[in-house]
C-alpha positions in Angstrom: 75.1 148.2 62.9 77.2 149.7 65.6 80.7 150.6 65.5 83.4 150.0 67.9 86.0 152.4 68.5 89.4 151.2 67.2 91.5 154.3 68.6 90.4 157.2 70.9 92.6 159.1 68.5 96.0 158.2 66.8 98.8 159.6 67.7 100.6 159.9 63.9 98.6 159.8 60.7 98.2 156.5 59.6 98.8 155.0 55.8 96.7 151.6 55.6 97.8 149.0 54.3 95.3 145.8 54.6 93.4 144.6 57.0 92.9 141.0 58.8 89.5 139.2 59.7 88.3 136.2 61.0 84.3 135.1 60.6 82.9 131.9 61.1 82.0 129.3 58.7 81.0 130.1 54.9 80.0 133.8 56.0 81.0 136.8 53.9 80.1 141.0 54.6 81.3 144.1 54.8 84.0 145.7 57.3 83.6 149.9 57.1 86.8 151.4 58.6 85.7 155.4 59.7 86.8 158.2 61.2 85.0 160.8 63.0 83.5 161.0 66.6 80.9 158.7 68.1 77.5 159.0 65.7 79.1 161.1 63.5 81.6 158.5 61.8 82.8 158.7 58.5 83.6 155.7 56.0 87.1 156.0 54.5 87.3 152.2 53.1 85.3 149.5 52.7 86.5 145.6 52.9 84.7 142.8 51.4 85.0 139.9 54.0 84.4 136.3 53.7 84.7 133.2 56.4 87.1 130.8 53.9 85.8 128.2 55.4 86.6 129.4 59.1 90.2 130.8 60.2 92.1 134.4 59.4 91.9 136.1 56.0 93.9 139.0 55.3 93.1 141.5 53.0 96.0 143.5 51.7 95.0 147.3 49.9 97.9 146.9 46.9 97.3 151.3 46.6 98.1 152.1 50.4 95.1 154.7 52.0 96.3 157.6 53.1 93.4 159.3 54.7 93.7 158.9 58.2 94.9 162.1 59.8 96.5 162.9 63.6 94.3 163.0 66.6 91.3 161.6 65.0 88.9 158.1 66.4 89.0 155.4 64.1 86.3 152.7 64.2 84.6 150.3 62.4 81.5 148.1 62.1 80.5 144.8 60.6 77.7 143.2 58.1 77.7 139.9 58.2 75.3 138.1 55.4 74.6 135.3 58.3 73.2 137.7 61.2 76.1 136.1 63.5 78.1 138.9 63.6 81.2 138.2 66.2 84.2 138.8 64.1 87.7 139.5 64.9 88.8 142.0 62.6 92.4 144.1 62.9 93.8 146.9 60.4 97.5 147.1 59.0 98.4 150.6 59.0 101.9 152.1 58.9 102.4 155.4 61.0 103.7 158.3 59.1 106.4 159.6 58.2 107.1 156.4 56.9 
């Protein structure tokens, strides 16, 4: 699947620290968060998404990530096990220094 751009390119590094979704229904997948430029992304997490029933889930990382450097795109796709793949989806990040 595609991925849709996040940030043209932060403007600290960025420690993440969870991540909120919201899919329809029963539906669970995946949710890659990369960095890297168009076509060339590369996968720094991975979050295991699921519907709950329909409404926001957040999914907190209890180790914060810190891989995401200054002046780099950050994007991210979606696999959805039900083909309907509109999802809202948002990452918690803190910039550093914290």
């Amino acid at each position: 699947s595609a991925y849709y751009q996040i940030t043209a390119a932060t403007t600290a590094a960025w420690v993440v620290d969870g991540a909120m979704a919201f899919l329809g229904g029963n539906d669970e997948g995946e949710v890659d968060l990369a960095v890297g430029a168009a076509a060339a992304e590369v996968i720094v997490t991975t979050f295991r998404v699921d519907g709950g029933g329909g409404g926001y889930c957040f999914y907190p990382i209890f180790t914060p990530l810190d891989a995401i450097g200054v002046g780099v795109r950050v994007a991210a796709r979606v696999r959805v096990n039900s083909g309907w793949n509109t999802i809202s989806f948002a990452v918690g990040y803190r910039e550093k220094p914290l």
